[in-house]
C-alpha positions as CSV (number, residue, x, y, z in Angstrom):
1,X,35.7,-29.0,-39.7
2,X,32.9,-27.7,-42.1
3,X,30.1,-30.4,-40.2
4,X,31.4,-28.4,-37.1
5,X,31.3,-24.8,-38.2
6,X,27.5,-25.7,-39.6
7,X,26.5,-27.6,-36.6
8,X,27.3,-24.6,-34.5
9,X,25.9,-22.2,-37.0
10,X,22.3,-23.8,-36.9
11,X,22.4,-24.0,-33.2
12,X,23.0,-20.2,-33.5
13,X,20.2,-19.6,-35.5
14,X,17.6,-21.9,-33.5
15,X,18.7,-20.1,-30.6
16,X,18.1,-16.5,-32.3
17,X,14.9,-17.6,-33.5
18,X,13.6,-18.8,-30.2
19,X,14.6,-16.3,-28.0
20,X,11.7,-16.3,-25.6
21,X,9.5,-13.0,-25.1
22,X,11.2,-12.3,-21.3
23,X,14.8,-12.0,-23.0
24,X,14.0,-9.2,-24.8
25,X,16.8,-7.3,-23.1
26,X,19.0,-8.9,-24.8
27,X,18.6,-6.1,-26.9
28,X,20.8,-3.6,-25.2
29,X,23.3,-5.8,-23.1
30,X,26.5,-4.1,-22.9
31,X,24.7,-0.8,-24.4
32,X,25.0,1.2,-21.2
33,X,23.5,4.5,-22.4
34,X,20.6,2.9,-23.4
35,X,20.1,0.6,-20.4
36,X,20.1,4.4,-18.4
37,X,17.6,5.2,-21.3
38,X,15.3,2.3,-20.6
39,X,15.5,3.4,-16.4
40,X,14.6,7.0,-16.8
41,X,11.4,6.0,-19.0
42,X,10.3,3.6,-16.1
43,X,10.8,6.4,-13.3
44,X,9.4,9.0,-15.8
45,X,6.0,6.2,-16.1
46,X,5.9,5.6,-12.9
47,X,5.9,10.0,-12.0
48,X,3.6,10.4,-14.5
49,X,0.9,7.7,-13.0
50,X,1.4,9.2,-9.4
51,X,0.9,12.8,-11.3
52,X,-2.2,11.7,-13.0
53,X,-3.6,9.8,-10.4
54,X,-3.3,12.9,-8.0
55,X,-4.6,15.3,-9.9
56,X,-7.8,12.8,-10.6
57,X,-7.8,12.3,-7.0
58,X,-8.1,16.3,-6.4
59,X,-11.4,16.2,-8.4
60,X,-13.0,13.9,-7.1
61,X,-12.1,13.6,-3.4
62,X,-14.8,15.5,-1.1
63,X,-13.1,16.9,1.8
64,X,-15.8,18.6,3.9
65,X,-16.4,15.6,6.2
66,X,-13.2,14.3,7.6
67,X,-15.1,12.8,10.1
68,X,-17.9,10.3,8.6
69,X,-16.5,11.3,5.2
70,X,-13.0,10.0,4.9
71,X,-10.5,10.3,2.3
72,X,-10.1,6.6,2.4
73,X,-14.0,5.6,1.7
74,X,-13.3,7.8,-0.6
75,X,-10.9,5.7,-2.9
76,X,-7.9,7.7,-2.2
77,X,-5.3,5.9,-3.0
78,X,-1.5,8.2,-3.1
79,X,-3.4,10.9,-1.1
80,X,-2.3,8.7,2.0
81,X,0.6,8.3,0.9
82,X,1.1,12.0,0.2
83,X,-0.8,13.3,3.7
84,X,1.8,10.7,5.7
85,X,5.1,12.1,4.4
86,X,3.7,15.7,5.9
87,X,1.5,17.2,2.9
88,X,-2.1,18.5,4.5
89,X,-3.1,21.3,2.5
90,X,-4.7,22.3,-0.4
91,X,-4.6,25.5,-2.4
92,X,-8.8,25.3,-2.1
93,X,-8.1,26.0,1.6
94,X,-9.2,22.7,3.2
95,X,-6.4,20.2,5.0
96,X,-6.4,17.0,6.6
97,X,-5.9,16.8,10.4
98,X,-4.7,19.8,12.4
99,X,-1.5,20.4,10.4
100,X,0.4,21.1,13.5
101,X,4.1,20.8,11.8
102,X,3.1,22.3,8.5
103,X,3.8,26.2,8.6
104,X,5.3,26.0,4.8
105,X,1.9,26.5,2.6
106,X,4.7,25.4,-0.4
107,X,3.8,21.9,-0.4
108,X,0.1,21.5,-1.2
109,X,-1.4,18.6,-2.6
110,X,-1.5,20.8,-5.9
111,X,2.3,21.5,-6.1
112,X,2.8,17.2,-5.2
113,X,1.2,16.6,-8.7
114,X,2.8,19.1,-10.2
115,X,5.9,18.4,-9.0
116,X,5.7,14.8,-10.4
117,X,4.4,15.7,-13.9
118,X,7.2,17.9,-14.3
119,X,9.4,15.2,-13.4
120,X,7.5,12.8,-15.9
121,X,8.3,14.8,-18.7
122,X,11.9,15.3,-17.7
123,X,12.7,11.8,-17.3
124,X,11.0,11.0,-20.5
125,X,13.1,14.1,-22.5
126,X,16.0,12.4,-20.6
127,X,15.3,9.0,-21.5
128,X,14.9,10.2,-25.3
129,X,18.4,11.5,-25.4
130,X,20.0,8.7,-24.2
131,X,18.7,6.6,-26.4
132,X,19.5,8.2,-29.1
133,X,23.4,9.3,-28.0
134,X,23.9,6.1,-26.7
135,X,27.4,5.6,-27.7
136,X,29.4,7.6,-24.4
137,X,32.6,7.9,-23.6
138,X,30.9,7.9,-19.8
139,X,30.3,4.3,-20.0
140,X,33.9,3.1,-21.5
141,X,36.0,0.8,-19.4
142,X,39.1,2.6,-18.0
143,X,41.2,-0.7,-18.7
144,X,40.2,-1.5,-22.2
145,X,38.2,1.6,-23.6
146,X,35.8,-0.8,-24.3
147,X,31.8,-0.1,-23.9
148,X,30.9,-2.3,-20.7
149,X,29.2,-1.9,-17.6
150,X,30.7,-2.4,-14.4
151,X,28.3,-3.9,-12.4
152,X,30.0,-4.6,-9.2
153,X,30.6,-0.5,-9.1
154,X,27.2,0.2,-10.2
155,X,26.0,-1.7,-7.5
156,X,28.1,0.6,-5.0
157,X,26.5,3.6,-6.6
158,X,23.4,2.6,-6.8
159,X,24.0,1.2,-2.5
160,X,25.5,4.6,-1.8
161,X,22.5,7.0,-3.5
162,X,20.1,5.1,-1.9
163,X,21.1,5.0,1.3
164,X,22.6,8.6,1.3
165,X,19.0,9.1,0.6
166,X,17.4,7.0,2.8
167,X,19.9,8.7,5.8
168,X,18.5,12.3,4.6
169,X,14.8,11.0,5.0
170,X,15.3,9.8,8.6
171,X,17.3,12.6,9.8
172,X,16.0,15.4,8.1
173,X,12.3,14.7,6.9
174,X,11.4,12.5,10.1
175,X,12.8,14.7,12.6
176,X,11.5,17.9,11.4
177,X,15.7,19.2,11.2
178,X,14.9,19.9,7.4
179,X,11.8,18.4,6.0
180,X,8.0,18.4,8.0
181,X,7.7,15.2,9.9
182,X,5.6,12.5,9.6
183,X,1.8,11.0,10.1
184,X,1.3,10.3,13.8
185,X,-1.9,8.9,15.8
186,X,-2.9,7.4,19.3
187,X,-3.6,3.7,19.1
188,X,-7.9,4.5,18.3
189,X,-7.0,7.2,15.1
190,X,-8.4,10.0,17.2
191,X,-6.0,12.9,17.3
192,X,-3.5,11.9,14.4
193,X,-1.6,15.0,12.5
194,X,1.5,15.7,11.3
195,X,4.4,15.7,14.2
196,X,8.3,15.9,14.4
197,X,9.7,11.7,15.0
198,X,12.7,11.7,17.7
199,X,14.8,8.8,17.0
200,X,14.8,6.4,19.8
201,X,18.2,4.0,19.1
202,X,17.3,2.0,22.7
203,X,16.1,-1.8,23.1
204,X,12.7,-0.5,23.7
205,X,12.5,1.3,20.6
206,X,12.0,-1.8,18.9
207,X,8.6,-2.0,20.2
208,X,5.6,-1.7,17.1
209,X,4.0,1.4,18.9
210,X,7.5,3.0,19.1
211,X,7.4,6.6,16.2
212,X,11.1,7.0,17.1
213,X,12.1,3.2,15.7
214,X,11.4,4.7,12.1
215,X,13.6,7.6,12.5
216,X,16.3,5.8,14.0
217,X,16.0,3.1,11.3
218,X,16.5,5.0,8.6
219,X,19.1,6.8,10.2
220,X,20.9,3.6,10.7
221,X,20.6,1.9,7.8
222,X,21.5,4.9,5.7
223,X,24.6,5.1,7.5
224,X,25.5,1.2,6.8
225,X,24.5,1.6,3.5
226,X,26.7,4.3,3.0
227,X,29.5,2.5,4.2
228,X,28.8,-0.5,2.3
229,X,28.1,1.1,-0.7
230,X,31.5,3.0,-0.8
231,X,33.6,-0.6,-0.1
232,X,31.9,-1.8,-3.0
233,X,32.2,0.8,-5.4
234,X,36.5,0.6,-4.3
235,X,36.8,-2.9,-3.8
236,X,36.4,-5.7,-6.1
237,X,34.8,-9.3,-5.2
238,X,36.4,-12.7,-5.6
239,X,36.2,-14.8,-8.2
240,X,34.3,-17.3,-6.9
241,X,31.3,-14.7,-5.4
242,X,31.8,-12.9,-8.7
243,X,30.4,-15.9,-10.7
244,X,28.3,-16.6,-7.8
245,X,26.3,-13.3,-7.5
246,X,26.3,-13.4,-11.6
247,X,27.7,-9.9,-11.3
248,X,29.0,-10.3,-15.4
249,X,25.3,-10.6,-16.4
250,X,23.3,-7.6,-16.7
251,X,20.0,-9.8,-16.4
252,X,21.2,-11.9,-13.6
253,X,21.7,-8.4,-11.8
254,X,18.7,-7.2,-12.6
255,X,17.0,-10.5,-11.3
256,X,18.7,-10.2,-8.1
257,X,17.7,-6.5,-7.6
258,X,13.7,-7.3,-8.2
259,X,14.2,-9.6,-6.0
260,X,15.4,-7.2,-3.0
261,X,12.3,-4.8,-4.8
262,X,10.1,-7.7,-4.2
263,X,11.3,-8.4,-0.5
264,X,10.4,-4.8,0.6
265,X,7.2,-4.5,-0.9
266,X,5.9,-7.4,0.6
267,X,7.0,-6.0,4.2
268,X,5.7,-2.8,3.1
269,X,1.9,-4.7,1.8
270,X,1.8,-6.5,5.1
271,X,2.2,-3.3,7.0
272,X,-0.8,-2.0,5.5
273,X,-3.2,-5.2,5.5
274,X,-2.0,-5.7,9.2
275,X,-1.7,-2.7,10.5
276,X,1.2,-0.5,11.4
277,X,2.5,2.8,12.7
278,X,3.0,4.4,9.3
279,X,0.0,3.2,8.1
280,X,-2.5,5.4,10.6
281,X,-6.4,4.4,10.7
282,X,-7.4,8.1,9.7
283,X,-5.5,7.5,6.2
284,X,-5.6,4.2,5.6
285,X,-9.2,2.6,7.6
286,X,-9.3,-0.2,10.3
287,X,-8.0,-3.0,9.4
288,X,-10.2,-6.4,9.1
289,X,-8.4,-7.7,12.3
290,X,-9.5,-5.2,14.5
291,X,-12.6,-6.2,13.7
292,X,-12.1,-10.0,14.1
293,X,-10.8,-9.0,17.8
294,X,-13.4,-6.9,18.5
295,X,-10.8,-3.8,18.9
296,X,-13.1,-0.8,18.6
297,X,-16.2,-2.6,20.5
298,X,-14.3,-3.4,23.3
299,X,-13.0,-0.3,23.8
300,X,-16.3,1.6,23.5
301,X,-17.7,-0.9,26.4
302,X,-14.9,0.0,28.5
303,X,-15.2,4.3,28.1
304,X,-18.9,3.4,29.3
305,X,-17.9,1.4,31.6
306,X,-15.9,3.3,33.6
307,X,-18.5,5.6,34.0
308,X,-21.3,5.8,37.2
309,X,-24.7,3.9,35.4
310,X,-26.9,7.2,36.3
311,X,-24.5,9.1,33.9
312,X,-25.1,5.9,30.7
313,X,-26.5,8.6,28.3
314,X,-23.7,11.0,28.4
315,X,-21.0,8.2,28.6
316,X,-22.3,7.2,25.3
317,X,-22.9,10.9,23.8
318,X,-19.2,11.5,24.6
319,X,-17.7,8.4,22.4
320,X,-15.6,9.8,19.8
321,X,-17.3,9.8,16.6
322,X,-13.9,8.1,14.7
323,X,-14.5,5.0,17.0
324,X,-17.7,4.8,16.5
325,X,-17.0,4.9,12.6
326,X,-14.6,2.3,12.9
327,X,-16.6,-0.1,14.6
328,X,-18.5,-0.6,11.2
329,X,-18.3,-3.9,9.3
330,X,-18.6,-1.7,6.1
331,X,-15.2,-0.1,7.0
332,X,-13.7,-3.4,6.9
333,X,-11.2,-4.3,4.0
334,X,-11.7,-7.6,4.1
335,X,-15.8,-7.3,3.4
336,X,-15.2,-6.2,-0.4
337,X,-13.9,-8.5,-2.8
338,X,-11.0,-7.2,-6.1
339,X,-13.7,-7.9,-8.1
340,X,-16.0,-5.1,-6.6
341,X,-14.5,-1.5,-8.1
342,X,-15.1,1.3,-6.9
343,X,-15.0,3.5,-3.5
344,X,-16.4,2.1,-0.3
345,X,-19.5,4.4,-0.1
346,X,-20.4,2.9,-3.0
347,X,-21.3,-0.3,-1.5
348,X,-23.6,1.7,1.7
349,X,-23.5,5.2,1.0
350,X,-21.9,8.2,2.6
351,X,-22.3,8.2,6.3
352,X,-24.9,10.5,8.0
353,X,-26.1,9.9,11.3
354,X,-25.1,7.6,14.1
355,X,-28.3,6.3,15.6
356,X,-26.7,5.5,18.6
357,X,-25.4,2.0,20.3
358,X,-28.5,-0.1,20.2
359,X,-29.5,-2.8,23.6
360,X,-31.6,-5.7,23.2
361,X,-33.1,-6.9,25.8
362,X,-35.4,-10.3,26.6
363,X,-37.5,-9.3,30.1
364,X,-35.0,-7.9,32.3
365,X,-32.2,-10.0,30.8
366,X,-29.6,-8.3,28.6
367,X,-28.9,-9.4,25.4
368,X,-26.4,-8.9,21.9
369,X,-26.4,-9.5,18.5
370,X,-23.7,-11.9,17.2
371,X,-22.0,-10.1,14.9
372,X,-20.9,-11.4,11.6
373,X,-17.7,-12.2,10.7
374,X,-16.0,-10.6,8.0
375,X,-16.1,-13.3,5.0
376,X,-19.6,-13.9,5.7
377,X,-22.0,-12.7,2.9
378,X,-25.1,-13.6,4.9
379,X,-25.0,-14.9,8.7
380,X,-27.6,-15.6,11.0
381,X,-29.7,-13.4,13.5
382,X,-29.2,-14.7,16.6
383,X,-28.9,-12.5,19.7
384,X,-27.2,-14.2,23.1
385,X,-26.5,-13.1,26.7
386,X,-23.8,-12.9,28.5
387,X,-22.9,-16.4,29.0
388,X,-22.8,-17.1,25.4
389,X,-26.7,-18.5,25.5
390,X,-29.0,-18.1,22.8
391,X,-32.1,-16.5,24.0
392,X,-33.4,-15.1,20.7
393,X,-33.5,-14.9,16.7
394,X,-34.9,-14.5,14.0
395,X,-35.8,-18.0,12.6
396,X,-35.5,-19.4,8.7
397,X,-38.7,-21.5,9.7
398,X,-41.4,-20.1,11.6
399,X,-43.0,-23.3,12.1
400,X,-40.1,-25.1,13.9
401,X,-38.8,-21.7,16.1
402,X,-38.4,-21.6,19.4
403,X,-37.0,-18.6,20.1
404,X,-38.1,-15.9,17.7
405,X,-38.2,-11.9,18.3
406,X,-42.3,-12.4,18.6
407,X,-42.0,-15.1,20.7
408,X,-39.2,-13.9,22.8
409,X,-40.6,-10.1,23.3
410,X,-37.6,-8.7,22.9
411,X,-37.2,-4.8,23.1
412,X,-34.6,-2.3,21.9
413,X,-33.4,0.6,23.2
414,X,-31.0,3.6,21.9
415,X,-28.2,5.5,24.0
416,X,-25.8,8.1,22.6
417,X,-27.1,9.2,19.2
418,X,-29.6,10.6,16.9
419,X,-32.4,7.6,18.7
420,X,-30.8,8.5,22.0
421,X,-33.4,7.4,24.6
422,X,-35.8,6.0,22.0
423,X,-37.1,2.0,22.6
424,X,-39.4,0.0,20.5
425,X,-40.8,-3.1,21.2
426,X,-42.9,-3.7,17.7
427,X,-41.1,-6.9,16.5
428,X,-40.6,-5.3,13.0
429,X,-39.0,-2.4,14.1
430,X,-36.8,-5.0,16.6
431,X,-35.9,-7.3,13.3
432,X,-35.2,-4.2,11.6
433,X,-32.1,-2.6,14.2
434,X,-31.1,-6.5,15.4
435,X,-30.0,-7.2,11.4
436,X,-28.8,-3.5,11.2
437,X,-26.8,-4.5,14.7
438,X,-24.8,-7.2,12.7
439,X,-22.9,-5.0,11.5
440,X,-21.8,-2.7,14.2
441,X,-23.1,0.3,15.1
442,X,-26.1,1.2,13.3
443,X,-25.7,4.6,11.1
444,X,-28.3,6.3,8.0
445,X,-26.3,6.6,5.1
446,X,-27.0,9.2,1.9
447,X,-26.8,5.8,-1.0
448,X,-28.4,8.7,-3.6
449,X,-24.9,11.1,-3.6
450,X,-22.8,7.9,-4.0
451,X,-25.1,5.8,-6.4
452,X,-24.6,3.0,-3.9
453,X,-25.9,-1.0,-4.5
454,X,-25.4,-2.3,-1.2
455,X,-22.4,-4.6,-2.0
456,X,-19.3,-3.7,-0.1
457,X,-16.1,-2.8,-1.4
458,X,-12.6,-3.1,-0.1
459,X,-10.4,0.1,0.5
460,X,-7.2,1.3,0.3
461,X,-5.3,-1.8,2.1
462,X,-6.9,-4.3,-0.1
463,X,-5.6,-3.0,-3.4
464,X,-2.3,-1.9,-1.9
465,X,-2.0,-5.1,-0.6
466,X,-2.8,-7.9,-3.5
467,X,-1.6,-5.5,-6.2
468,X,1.6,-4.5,-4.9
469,X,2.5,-8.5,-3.6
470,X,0.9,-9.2,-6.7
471,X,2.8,-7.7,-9.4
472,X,6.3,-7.8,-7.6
473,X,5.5,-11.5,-7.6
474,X,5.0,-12.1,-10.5
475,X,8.1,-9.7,-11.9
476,X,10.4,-11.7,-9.9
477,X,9.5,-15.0,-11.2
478,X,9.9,-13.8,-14.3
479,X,13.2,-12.3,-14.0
480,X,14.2,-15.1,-11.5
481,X,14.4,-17.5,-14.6
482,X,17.1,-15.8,-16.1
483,X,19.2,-16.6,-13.2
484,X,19.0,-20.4,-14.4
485,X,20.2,-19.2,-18.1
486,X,20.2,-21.9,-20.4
487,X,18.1,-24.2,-18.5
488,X,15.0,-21.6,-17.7
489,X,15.8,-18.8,-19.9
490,X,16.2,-20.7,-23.5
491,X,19.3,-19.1,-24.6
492,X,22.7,-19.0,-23.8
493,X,24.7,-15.8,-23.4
494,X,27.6,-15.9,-24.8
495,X,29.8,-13.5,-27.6
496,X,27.9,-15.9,-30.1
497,X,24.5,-15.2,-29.6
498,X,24.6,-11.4,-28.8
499,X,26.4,-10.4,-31.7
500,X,23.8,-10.3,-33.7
501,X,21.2,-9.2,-31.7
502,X,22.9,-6.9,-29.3
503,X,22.5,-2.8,-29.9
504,X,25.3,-1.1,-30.7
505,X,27.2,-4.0,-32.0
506,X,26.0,-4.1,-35.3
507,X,25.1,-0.4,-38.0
508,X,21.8,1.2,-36.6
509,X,20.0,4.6,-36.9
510,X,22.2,5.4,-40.0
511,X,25.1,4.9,-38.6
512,X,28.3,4.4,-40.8
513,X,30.4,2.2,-38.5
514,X,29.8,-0.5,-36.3
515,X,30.9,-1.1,-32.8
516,X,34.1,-3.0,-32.2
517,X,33.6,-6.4,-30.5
């Protein structure tokens, strides 16, 4: 009837008009060349911002110190990323770590970021092309001749590229058959470089502190994925999973493959805020729960532990100077807040001198800061013994203290650094090293080169970590609604509503016929 045909029409427009912001690609359902347009610009962004932020990277990163001058107090942020897949040198000459694996001087940092801007522009000349010669006979169904995608083959594509790549990374990058290696360390970040991975396909490979597991993963999974991949790409799914899976709606698709996105990069951000074996301490920093644990401390007291008393001064002198570094509150990622920007030497300063591992003592009894723990802005002086007892501090009140620095007599002493053998008794000078002592081991730090103000900053694993959870988040919620259609997304898709809106079914870019429905 005509109440019928205008019911539905208003309806049609309503919808049309209130298509909300996260639909808007709508726009190119069913237009395959541009959807491969619309991909190639995202990889093309995304090269470009590892380009640029590489070459920025390469001005301002200061490699003479790799020792108390780290690339990640630094702000690196893809050089990491870069150094851990087997790149070490530079074209200046300098490198990070021995460079064992790396006799090829082809790869430099240099070539990396060239290598990605010339990708950029590609992808975006690419993506430009497709846009505009949309309308490909590539993309035509072989049943009907009709433009379509076929997701469910797509999907085996997209499975089998993937993991044909991910099967080339384990077997040829990892094990050094035809690529570098990868990033490798001891459990302190002492002797890390670049090193050939054997795969290790046993029960105890599974262990966290096994290098083989990630060969042999990738390896694996490549292989399944291959497999899987080709099945899909031949075979063709049930109804029932077919309406399912929503493998007829290119959003839905998309929804679910953000979703997979998401699930791996929020493996991938806990690996670096925790701690892994691909994310080494020389490239990335401690974490903030080795110093919750006491990681580094604990083993510095047991190196000088092991060794005769007479012999306490050269114990100390022979620490390695990375674990000393480490066992530095500034170094921790959790200390700096994502509202602080900027490097972590500008919170301190560049690091100059160790002072050496400062011991407080009350009379003939031993005693130790407590230090403070990482979410702490301000904590209080209070040095203990052994047992746990508080036998000094430095008081809010004068009048009420008991056990004050002055009071107490205590007297500090140096071992293993530039104060080595020093001790001072003059209760200022105590006050002074005993706050210092809070937060680890006590270094002099150049705050002029670095414009530092004092306020810590987080590193690499913090903004890895929120940003990355963060914005995959947030991108799959929004996608996730158009799983729900109708009832999240606001609009219904059906032949109605995307025949006026839909590219490619309608005259555009002076074209003189339309697309046949």
């Amino acid at each position: 009837s005509v109440l019928y045909k205008e019911r539905n029409l208003m309806r049609l427009s309503f919808m049309l008009n209130s298509v909300p912001w996260f639909r808007v690609h709508i726009v190119i359902l069913n237009d395959p060349g541009r959807i491969l347009g619309v991909h190639l610009i995202h990889t093309g962004l995304v090269a470009g911002w590892s380009a640029s932020m590489s070459i920025y990277e390469l001005i301002i990163i200061d490699p003479t110190d790799p020792v108390y001058n780290p690339l990640w107090r630094q702000g690196a942020y893809v050089f990491p990323f870069i150094t851990r897949l087997g790149v070490t040198l530079s074209v200046f000459g300098w490198s990070t770590g021995s460079s064992l694996q790396q006799s090829s001087n082809l790869w430099t940092y240099e070539s990396v970021a060239a290598c990605h801007l010339i990708l950029s522009g590609l992808c975006v000349l690419a993506s430009i092309w497709h846009w505009t010669f949309w309308n490909l006979d590539l993309f035509s169904s072989t049943r009907s001749r009709v433009l379509a995608l076929d997701l469910v083959r797509l999907f085996g594509i997209h499975l089998s590229l993937a993991s044909t790549l991910c099967f080339g990374f384990g077997l040829g990058h990892l094990t050094g058959f035809f690529g570098p290696g990868f990033w490798s360390s001891d459990a302190l970040g002492i002797v890390g470089t670049i090193r050939y991975v054997k795969p290790v396909y046993s029960i105890i490979g599974l262990t966290p502190y096994c290098y083989g597991s990630i060969a042999a993963h990738h390896i694996v999974a490549g292989l399944v994925g291959i497999s899987v991949g080709l099945w899909q790409t031949a075979s063709r799914p049930g109804p029932s999973l077919y309406s399912l899976l929503g493998l007829a709606n290119i959003e839905a698709t998309l929804s679910s493959s953000i979703a997979s996105v998401f699930f791996s990069g929020f493996i991938t951000s806990g690996l670096v805020w925790y701690g892994s074996l691909s994310t080494g301490l020389e490239l990335f920093g401690p974490t903030r729960f080795e110093w919750d644990t006491g990681y580094f401390s604990l083993n510095i007291e047991s190196r000088v532990k092991s060794i005769d008393g007479l012999l306490q001064k050269q114990a100390w002198e022979s620490v390695p100077d990375k674990v000393v570094l480490y066992d530095y509150i500034g170094n921790n990622p959790a200390k700096g807040g994502l509202f602080r920007s900027g490097p972590m030497l500008k919170g301190d300063g560049i690091f100059q001198n160790w002072l050496g591992q400062a011991s407080f003592e009350v009379g003939a009894l031993p005693v130790s800061v407590r230090r403070m723990p990482a979410f702490f802005e301000t904590f209080p002086v209070v040095l203990v013994d052994l047992g746990g007892t508080v036998r000094a501090d430095i008081p809010f009140r004068r009048a009420e203290s008991r056990y004050s620095l002055e009071q107490t007599k205590v007297i500090v002493s140096f071992l293993g650094g530039l104060l080595t053998g020093a001790e001072y008794s003059n209760p200022a000078i105590v006050k002074s090293y005993a706050r210092k002592a809070q937060f680890g081991q006590i270094f002099t730090f150049d705050k002029k080169t670095s414009a530092s103000d004092g306020v810590f900053r987080t590193g690499l694993r913090g903004w890895y970590t929120s940003l990355r959870a963060f914005v995959f988040l947030c991108s799959s919620l929004a996608w996730g609604r158009s799983l729900f259609k109708e009832i999240w997304a606001g609009v219904i898709v059906n032949y109605e509503t995307t025949a006026s809106v839909e590219y490619g079914r309608n005259e555009k870019l002076g074209e003189g016929q339309q697309k046949q429905a």
